[in-house]
C-alpha positions in Angstrom: -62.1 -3.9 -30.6 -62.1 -7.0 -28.6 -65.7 -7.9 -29.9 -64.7 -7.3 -33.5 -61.8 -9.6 -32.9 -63.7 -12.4 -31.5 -66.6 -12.0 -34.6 -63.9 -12.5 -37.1 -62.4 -15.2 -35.3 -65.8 -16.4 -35.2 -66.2 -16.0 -38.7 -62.9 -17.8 -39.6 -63.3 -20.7 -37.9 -66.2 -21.8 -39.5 -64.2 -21.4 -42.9 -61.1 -23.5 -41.3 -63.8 -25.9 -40.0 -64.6 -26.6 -43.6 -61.1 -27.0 -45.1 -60.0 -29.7 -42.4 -61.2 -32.5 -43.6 -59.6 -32.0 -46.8 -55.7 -32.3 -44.6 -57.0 -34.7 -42.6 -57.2 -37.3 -45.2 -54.7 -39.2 -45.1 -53.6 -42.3 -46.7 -54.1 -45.7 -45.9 -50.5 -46.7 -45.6 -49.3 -44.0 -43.2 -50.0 -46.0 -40.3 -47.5 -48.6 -41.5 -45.2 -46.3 -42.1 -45.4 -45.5 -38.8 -45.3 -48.3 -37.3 -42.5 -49.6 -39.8 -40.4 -46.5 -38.4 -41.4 -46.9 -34.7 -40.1 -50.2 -34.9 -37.2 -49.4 -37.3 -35.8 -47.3 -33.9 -36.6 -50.2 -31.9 -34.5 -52.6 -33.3 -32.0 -49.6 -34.0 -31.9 -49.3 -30.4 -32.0 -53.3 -29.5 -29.0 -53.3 -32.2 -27.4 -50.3 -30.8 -27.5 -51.9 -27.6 -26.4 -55.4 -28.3 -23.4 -54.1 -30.1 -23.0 -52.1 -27.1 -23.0 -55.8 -25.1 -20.9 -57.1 -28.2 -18.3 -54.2 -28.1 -18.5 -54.6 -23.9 -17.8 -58.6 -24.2 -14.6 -58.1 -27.3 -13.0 -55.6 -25.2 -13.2 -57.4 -21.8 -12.2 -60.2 -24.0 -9.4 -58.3 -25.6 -8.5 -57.4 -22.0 -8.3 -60.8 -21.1 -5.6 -61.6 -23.7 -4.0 -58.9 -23.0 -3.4 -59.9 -19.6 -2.9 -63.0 -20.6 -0.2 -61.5 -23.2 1.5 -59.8 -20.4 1.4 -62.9 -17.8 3.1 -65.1 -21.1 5.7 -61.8 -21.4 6.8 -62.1 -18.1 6.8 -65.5 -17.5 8.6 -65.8 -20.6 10.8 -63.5 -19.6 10.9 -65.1 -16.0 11.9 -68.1 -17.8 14.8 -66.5 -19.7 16.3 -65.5 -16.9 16.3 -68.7 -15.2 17.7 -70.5 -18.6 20.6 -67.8 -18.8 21.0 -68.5 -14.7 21.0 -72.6 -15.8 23.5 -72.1 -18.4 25.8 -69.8 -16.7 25.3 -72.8 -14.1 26.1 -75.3 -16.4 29.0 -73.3 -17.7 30.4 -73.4 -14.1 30.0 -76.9 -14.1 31.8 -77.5 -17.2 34.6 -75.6 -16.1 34.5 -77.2 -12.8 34.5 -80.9 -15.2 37.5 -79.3 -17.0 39.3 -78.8 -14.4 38.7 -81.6 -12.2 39.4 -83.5 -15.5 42.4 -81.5 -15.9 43.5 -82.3 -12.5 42.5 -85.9 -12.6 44.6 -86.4 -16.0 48.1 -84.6 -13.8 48.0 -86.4 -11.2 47.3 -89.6 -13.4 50.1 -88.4 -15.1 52.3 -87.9 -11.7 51.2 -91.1 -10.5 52.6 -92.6 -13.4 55.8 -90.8 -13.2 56.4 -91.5 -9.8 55.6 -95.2 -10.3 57.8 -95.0 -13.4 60.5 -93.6 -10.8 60.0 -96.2 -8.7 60.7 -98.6 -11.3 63.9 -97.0 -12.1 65.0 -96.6 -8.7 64.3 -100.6 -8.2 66.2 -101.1 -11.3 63.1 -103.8 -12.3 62.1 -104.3 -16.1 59.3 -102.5 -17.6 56.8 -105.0 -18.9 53.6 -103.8 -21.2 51.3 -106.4 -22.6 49.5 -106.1 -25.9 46.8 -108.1 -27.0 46.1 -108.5 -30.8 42.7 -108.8 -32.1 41.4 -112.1 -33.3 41.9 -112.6 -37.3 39.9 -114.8 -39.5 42.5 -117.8 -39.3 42.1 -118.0 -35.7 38.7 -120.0 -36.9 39.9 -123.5 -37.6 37.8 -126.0 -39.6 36.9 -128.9 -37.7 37.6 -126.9 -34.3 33.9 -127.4 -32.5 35.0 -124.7 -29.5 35.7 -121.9 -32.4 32.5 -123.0 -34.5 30.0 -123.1 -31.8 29.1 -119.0 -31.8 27.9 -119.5 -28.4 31.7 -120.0 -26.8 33.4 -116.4 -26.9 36.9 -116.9 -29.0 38.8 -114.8 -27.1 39.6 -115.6 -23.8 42.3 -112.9 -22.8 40.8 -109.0 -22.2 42.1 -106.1 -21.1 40.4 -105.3 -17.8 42.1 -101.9 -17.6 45.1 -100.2 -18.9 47.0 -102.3 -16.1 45.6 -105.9 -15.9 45.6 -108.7 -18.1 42.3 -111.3 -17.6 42.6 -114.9 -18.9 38.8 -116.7 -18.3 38.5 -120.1 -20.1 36.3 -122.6 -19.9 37.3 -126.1 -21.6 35.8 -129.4 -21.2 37.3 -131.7 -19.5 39.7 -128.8 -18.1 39.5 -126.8 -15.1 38.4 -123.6 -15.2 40.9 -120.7 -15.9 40.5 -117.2 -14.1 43.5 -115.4 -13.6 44.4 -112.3 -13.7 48.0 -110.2 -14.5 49.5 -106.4 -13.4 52.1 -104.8 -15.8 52.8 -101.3 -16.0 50.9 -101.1 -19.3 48.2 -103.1 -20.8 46.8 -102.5 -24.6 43.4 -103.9 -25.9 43.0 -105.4 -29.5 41.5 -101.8 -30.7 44.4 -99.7 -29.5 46.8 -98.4 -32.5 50.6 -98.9 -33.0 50.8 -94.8 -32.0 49.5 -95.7 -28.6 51.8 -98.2 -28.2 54.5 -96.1 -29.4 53.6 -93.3 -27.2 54.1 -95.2 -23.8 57.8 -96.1 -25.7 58.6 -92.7 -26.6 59.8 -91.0 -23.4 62.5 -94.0 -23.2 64.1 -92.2 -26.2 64.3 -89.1 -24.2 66.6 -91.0 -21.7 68.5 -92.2 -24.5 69.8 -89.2 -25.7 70.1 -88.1 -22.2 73.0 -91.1 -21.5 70.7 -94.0 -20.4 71.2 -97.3 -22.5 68.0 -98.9 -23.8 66.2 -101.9 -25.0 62.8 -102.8 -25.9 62.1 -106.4 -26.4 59.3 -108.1 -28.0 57.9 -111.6 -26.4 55.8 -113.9 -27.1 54.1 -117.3 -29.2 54.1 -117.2 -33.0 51.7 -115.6 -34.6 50.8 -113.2 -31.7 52.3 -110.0 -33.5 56.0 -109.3 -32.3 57.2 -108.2 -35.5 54.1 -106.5 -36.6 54.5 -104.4 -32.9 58.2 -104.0 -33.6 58.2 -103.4 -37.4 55.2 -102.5 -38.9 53.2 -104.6 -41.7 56.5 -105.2 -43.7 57.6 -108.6 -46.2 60.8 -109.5 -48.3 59.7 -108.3 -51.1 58.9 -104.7 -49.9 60.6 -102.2 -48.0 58.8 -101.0 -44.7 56.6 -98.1 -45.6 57.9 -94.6 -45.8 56.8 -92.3 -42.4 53.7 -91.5 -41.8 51.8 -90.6 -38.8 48.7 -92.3 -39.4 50.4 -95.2 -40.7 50.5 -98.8 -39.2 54.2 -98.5 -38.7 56.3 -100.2 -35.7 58.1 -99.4 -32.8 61.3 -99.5 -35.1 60.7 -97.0 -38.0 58.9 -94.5 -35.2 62.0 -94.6 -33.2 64.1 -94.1 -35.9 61.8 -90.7 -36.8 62.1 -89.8 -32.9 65.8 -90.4 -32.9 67.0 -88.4 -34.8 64.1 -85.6 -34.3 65.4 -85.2 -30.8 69.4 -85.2 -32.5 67.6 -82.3 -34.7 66.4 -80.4 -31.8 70.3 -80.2 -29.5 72.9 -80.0 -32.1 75.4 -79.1 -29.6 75.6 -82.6 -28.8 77.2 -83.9 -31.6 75.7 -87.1 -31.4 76.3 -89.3 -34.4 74.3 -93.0 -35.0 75.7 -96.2 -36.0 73.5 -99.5 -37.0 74.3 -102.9 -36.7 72.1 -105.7 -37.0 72.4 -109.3 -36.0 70.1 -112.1 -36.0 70.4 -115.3 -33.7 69.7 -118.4 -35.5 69.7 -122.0 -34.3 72.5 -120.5 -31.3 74.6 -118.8 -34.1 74.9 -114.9 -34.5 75.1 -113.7 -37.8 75.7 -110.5 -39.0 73.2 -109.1 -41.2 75.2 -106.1 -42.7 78.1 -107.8 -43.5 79.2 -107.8 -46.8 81.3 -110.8 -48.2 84.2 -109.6 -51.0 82.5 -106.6 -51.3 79.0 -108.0 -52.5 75.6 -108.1 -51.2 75.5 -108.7 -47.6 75.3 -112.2 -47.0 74.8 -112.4 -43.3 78.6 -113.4 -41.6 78.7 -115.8 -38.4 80.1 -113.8 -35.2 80.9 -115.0 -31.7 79.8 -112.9 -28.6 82.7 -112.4 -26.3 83.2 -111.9 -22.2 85.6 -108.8 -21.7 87.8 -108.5 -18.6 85.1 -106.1 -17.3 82.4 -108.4 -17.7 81.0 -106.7 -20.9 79.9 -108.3 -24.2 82.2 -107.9 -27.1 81.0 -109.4 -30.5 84.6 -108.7 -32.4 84.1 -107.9 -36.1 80.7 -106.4 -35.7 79.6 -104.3 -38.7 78.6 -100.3 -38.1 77.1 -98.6 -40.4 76.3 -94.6 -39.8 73.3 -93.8 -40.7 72.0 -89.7 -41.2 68.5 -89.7 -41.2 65.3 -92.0 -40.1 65.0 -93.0 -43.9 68.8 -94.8 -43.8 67.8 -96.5 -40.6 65.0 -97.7 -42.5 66.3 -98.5 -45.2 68.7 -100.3 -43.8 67.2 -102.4 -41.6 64.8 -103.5 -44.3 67.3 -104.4 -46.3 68.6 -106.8 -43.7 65.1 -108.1 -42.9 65.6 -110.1 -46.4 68.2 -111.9 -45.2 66.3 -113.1 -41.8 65.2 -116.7 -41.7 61.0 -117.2 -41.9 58.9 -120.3 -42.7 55.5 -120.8 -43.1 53.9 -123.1 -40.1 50.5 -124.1 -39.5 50.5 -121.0 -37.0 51.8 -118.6 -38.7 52.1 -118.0 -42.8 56.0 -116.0 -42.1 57.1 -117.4 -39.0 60.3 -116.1 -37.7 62.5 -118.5 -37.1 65.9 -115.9 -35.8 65.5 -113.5 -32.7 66.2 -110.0 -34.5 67.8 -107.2 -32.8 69.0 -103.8 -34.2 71.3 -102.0 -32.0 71.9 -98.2 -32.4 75.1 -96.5 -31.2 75.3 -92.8 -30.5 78.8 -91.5 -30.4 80.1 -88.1 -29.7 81.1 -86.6 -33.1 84.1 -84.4 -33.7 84.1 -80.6 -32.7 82.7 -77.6 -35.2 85.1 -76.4 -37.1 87.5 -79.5 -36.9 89.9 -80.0 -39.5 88.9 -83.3 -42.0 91.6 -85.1 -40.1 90.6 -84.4 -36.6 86.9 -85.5 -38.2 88.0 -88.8 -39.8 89.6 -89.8 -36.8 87.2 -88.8 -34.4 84.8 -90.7 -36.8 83.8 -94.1 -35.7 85.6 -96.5 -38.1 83.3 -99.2 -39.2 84.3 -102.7 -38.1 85.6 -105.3 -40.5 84.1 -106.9 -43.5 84.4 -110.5 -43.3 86.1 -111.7 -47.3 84.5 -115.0 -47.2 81.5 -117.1 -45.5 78.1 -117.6 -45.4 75.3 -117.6 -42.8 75.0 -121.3 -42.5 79.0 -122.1 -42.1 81.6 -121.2 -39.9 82.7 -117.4 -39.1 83.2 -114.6 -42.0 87.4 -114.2 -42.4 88.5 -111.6 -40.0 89.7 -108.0 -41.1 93.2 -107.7 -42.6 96.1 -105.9 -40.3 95.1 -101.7 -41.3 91.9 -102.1 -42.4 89.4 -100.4 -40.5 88.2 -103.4 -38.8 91.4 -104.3 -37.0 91.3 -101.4 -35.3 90.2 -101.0 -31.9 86.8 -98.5 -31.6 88.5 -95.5 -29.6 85.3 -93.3 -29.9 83.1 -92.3 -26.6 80.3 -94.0 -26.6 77.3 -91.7 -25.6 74.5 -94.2 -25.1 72.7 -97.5 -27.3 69.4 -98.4 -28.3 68.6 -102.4 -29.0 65.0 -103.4 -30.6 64.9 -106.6 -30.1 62.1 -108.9 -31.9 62.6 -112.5 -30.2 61.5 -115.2 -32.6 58.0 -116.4 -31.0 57.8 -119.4 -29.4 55.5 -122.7 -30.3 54.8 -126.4 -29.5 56.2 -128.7 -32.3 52.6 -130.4 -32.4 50.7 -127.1 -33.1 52.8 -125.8 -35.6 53.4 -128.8 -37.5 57.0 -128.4 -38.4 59.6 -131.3 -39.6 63.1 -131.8 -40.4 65.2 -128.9 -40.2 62.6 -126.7 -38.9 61.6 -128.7 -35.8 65.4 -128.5 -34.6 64.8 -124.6 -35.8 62.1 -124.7 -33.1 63.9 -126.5 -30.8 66.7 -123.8 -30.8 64.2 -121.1 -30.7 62.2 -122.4 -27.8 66.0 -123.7 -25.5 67.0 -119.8 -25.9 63.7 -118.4 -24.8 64.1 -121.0 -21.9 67.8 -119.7 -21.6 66.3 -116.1 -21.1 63.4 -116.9 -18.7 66.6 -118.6 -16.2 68.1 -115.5 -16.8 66.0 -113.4 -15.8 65.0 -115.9 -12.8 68.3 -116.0 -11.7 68.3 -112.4 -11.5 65.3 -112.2 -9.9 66.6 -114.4 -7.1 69.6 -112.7 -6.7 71.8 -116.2 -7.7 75.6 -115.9 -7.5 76.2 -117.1 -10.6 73.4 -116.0 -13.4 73.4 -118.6 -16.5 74.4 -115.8 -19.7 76.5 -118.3 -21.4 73.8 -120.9 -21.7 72.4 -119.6 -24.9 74.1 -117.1 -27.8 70.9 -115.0 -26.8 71.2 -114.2 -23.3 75.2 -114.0 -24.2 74.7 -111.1 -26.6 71.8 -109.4 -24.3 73.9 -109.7 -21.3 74.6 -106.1 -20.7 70.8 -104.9 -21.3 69.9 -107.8 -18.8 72.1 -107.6 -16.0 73.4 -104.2 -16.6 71.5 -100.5 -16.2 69.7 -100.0 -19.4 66.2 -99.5 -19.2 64.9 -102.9 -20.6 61.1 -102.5 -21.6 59.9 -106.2 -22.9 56.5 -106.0 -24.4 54.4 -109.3 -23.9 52.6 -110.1 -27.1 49.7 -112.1 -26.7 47.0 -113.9 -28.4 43.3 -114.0 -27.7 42.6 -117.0 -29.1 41.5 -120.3 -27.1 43.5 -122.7 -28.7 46.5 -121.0 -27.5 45.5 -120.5 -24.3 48.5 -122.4 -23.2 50.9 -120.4 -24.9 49.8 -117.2 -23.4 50.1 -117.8 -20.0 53.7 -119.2 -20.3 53.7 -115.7 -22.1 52.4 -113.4 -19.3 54.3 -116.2 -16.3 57.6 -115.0 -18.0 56.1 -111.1 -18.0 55.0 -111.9 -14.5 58.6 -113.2 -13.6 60.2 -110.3 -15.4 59.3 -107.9 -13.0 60.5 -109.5 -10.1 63.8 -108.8 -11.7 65.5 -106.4 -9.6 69.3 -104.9 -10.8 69.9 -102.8 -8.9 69.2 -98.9 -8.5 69.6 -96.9 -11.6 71.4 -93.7 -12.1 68.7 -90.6 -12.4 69.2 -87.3 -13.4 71.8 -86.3 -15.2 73.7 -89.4 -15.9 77.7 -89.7 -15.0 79.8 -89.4 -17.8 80.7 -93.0 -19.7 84.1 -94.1 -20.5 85.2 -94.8 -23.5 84.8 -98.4 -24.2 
């Protein structure tokens, strides 16, 4: 069997022998092909492993920024933390501001109540100074010092809210650098609401019993009346209320007044006006009324009582309600004051103003019309004839209300008193009549600066009579109101002069000593 195999084996091979050449044959473009798919894996397999490198690099780039990502997170966070740890800091510090603010602004505020204690205790007069800001008429024509830009026009500032610097320079002068302390001090920018808010506590001592006066000083031109009235002329009333208005110490007190009479009805306190004006030495009396028509301004004369008090017999009241009949009256009577246009000033004043309110007791609740009219303060006499330039208004018939004596309890009385300003003859330019109007004007201002010096020395005998001024003012000057004079001053260069005769007398003022005044609750007043 195994030989038979191996013969037909043999046998075949010969056969396959002769049919391999035919499957041998192969093409000519197989060994491309080959080759083209030997290196086809190659650069499969360089590809395969530079994306392999590629993928490697991304993700250990990737991983980079995601460390990076994480670092920024943190740090981010990081930083949060320390800005919420700053602000909660800064919060603390604000707080901290706050309230050493707080506490800086008390005891600011107890420092000026104790020095305002003082004052009182001393009995000396308040004295504030304002300074107005320069206008365009303070530029004269021909003036080389208020031409030349280079020379500062206003020579008075406001260091602080307690001192008063005056630095000129002028040729052929000596240089002036002085310096002033009052108990308040108000720069040109500062509004008739601050000012009246430094006044306004004095009304509180008013109603509590204390007499008061606040008294406006200074040259022409330097804003008194604007300080005391408001912007105000004769041919229009003084505005209406308003508390962003420009008005003056006078309307706001008025609104004060009787808001404070609003808030304690129990007292029962009732308000009577009178207004006078002192011109050329002469007191007139701005509300009287002559035969019944339009008031005409009467002539009064101040009187000495047995106690030493100033009387002015015949002395018109009226009662007023409400702030808008204070107002109201008292711009009525402004049309009747005396003005005249200087080279200073377009409406000097040439009459020292002053309103005086009186606050009576009124009658009881529930008192019969009787009781009421005779508790009522009766209104003093009328004159019948007279005229503000001749001799006194005719006194009050026997049983008319004037001829009777006041019997009412007088509870306390507030004077605004706007002085007519003082000038030099050669500034102002004034002739005739109106330089012996200035020559009045200035002799009672000198009146009241011996006054007050006399007081200030302590002098035996203190000089009231020398002027119709200081005669009328006697009790607010030598007696224990609480006298506030407010120092009106300009800035200006070419009044230099003027303004520190102003501040001098402010400075003298305060000297004034008169004794100690009552605090607390004040005694009860007798009838006068």
């Amino acid at each position: 069997m195994t030989g038979e195999a191996g013969s037909a084996a043999a046998g075949l091979c010969p056969r396959c022998l002769e049919q391999d050449p035919p499957r041998r044959s192969t093409p000519p473009a197989a060994p491309q092909l080959h080759r083209g798919v030997q290196k086809l894996k190659q650069d499969i397999k360089a590809l395969r492993a530079s994306s392999l490198a590629a993928f490697r690099a991304c993700w250990e780039h990737l991983q980079d920024g995601l460390s990076a990502v994480e670092a920024a997170v943190q740090g981010a966070q990081l930083c949060h933390q320390a800005l919420l740890a700053w602000q909660s800091k800064v919060g603390q510090l604000e707080r901290s501001l706050q309230e050493a603010d707080a506490r800086y602004q008390l005891e600011k505020q107890k420092r000026r109540v104790l020095h305002n204690r003082l004052v009182e205790l001393k009995g000396n007069i308040r004295v504030h100074c304002r300074i107005r800001p320069l206008l365009p008429f303070d530029k004269e024509f021909g003036d080389p010092t208020s031409q030349d830009s280079s020379v500062p026009a206003g020579v008075v500032h406001a260091i602080d809210d307690e001192t008063v610097l005056v630095k000129c320079a002028q040729p052929a002068h000596p240089l002036i650098n002085k310096t002033y302390n009052f108990e308040r001090v108000y720069g040109p920018e500062e509004s008739q609401q601050v000012v009246f808010g430094d006044v306004c506590p004095l009304l509180t001592s008013l109603i509590d019993g204390y007499n008061v006066c606040i008294m406006a000083y200074g040259q022409t031109g330097c804003g008194k009346s604007y300080t005391m009235l408001g912007p105000h002329s004769k041919e229009e009333r003084i505005p209406p209320w308003g508390p962003h208005s420009d008005l003056g110490i006078m309307p706001r007190a008025a609104a004060e007044l009787f808001r404070l009479i609003a808030e304690n009805p129990s007292r029962r306190l009732q308000v009577d006006l009178s207004i006078v004006e002192v011109y050329n030495n002469n007191i007139f009396d701005l509300l009287a009324k002559a035969r019944g028509m339009a008031a005409s301004g009467c002539r009064r004369e101040a009187l000495t009582t047995k106690d030493a008090r100033r009387e002015v017999p015949l002395l018109t009241r009226e009662p007023v309600h409400s702030a808008e009949d204070f107002v109201a009256l008292a711009a009525g009577s402004l049309r009747l004051r005396a003005e005249l246009a200087t080279l200073v000033h377009a409406r000097s004043s040439r009459s020292h103003l002053i309103i005086t309110a009186t606050l009576t007791r009124g009658p009881a609740a529930g008192g019969s019309p009787a009781d009421q009219q005779a508790e009522r303060p009766p209104l003093e006499g009328r004159p019948a004839s007279g005229s503000r330039g001749g001799a006194s208004c005719g006194r009050a018939p026997a049983g008319s209300p004037g001829a009777q004596q006041p019997k009412e309890q007088v509870h306390a009385k507030l004077q605004l008193v706007d002085l007519a300003g003082s000038e030099c003859a050669g500034v102002s330019g004034v002739t005739g009549s109106a330089l012996r109007e200035t020559s009045f004007i200035n002799r009672s201002l000198a009146a009241l600066a011996d006054v007050l010096g006399a007081l200030s020395e302590r002098r035996g005998h203190i000089p009231y009579r020398n002027s119709q001024l200081t005669h009328f003012l006697q009790d607010v000057l030598g007696g224990d109101a609480k006298l506030l004079v407010m120092l009106c001053v300009s800035p200006c260069r070419k009044h230099v002069a003027e303004t520190l005769r102003c501040l001098g007398f402010g400075a003298r003022a305060r000297q004034v000593q008169r004794g100690q005044a009552s605090g607390g609750s004040p005694a009860p007043r007798k009838p006068r």
